[in-house]
N, C-alpha and C positions, 0 to 999 in steps of 0.2 A: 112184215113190211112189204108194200105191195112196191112196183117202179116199172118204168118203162110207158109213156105215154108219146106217140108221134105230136109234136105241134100241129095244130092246122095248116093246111095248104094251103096256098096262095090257088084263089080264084084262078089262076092263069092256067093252072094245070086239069081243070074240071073236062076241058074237052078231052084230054088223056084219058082220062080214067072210064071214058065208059068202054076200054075193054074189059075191063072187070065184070062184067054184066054177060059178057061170052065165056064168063071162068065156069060155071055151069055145066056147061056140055062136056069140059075138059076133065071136068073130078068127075065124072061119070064113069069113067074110061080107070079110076085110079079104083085099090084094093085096099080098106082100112084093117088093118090087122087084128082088129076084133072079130072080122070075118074072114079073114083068110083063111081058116081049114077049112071051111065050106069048097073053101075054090079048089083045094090042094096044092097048094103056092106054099114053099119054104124058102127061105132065101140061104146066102151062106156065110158065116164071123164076116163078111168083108173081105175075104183070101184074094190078092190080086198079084201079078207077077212085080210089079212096081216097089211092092212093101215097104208105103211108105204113111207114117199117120203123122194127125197135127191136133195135136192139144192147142186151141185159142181161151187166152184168157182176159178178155176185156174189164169183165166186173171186178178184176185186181183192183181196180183204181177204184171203187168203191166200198167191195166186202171182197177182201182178199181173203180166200183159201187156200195155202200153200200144201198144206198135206194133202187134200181134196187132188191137187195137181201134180203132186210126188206121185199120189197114188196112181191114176189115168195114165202118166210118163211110162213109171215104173214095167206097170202092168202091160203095156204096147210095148214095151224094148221086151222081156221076159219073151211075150207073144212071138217077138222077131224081127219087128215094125224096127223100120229106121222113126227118129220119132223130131220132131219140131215142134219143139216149144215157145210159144210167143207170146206175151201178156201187155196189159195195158194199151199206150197207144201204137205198139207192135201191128194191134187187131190194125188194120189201116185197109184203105181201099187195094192197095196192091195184092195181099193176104188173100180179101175176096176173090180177086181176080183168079188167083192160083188155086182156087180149093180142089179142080181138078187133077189137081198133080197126087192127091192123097186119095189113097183107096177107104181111111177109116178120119172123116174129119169130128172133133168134138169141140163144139164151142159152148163158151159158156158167158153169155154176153147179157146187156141189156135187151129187150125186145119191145117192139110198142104199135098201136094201130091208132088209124086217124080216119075222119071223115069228111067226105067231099060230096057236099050236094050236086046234083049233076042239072043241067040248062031244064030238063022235064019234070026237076024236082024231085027224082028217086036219091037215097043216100048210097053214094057208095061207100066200101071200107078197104081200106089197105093193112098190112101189114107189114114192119119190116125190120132190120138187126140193126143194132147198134153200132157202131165202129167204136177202138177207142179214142178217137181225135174229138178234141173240142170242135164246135162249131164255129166257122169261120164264114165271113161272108163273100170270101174265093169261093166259096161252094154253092152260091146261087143258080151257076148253070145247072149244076146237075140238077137242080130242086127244079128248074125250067123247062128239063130235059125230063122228069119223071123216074129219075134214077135215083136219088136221094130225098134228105129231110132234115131238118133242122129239128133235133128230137129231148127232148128233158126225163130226166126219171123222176118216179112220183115221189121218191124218198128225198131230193132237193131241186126244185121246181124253180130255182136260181142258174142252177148250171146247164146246159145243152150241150150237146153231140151233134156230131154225123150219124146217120143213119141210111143203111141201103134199102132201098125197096124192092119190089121186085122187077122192075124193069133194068133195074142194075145187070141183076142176075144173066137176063136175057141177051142182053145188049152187051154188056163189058165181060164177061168171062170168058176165057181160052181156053183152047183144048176143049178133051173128052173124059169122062172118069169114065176108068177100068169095070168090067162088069162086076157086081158083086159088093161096089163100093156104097156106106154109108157117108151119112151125114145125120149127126146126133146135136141138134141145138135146144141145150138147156136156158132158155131164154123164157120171159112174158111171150104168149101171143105168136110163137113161133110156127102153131098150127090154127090160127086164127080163120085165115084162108087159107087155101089152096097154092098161091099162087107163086109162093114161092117154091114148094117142091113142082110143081108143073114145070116152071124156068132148069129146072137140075135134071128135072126127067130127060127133057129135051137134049142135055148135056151127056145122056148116059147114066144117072146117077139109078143105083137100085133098090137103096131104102132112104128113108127120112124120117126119121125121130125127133118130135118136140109135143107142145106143151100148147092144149086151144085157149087160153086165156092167163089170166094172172095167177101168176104162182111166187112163193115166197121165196127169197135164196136158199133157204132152211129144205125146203122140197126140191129144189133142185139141186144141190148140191146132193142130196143124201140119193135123187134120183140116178144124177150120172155117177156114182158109187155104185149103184146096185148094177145098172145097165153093163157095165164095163167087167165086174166080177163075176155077172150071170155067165155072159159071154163067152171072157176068156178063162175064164176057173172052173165054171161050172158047166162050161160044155156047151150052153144054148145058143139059136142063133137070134141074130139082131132081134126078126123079130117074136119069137117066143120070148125073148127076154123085156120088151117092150110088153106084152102081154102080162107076164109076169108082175113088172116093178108098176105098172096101172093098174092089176087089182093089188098089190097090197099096198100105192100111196091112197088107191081108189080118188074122187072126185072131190077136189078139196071143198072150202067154205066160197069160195068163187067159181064154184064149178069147173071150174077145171080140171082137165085128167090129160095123162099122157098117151099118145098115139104114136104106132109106125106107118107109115103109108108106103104100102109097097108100090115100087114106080115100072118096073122092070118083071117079065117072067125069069131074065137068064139071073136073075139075083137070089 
């Protein structure tokens, strides 16, 4: 079951988006971990003097995994990690704001991309995470401001969310994450573009793990199980383990595959 589609934007927002069209230059600058030993770039588990991780679990409200989420808890306390656990509409715009405070964050959310034809006629695409809050139309600013989205999943095209995009990222987040720190989003579309790990780079962030197009809950769930086991059981770091759990999901029947994009050398 495929899910996660952004609603169309409102026209209003088209002159925003042609930063998108400078994202280009910026992922030039980034290391896809398929190629990382070329470069000799390793990063490290995440190890930050903060030790602190957060398991986000949005899709509760739709395909809830409890063991999936015992297990990721679990496995982060064992490690040493103070751990915060939040699900449903926990996931909320404040959560985002804070992801800097955790050196290892794992979400596992809705994800979705949308397209905005631009004034000269190019299409642009965005991409961007789910919250778990229903859609409300108090949240028009932010969709005016280019921060959010009014967003549906394809599995019921009835209900709608919030969604953050990336200028969320940019604009509303605090603080700085710890060197060394991930961010693992088992979401649709989470490595769609660039632009959301570009915004966390900025932030300090040193790795980013997700997923360039639609993938089933079934793959990702069974993905953040392996990423989290590689890791802390088996020794690897983020991203050899990212390596690892992409060739053996390899590139599903929607082409997608999973990626770490290393954002950081001190990671």
């Amino acid at each position: 079951m495929l899910y996660g589609a952004l609603r169309a934007l409102s026209r209003r927002t088209s002159r925003n988006v042609r930063r998108v069209v400078l994202l280009t230059a910026i992922v030039l600058a980034l290391i896809v971990a398929a190629g990382a030993s070329r470069w000799g770039i390793s990063d490290t588990r995440g190890d930050c003097p903060r030790g602190r991780a957060l398991v986000a679990d949005a899709l509760s409200l739709d395909f809830p995994n409890p063991e999936l989420d015992r297990f990721l808890v679990e496995t982060l306390k064992k490690a040493g990690y103070i751990v915060d656990y939040v699900n449903g509409t926990g996931v909320d715009l404040e959560l985002y704001r804070r992801l800097t405070d955790y050196d290892v964050v794992i979400l596992r959310v809705h994800g979705g991309k949308g397209e905005v034809r631009l004034p000269d006629g190019r299409v642009a695409v965005v991409n961007g995470l789910f919250t778990g809050l229903p859609w409300d139309d108090r949240y028009q600013e932010l969709m005016w401001k280019w921060l959010a989205a009014k967003a549906t999943p394809y599995h019921d095209p009835s209900r709608a969310y919030l969604a953050v995009l990336p200028g969320f990222f940019t604009r509303e987040m605090r603080g700085r994450f710890c060197p060394g720190s991930v961010v693992v989003v088992g979401s649709c579309f989470s490595l769609y573009t660039y632009e959301i790990p570009v915004a966390l780079a900025q932030l300090g962030l040193g790795v980013y793990i997700g997923w360039t197009g639609p993938v089933t809950v079934q793959e990702i769930d069974v993905g953040l199980r392996m990423l989290v086991d590689l890791v802390y059981n088996q020794g690897l770091n983020w991203t050899e383990a990212a390596i690892e759990v992409g060739k053996r999901l390899g590139t599903n029947e929607y082409n997608s595959t999973l990626y770490a994009v290393i954002l950081s050398r001190q990671s």
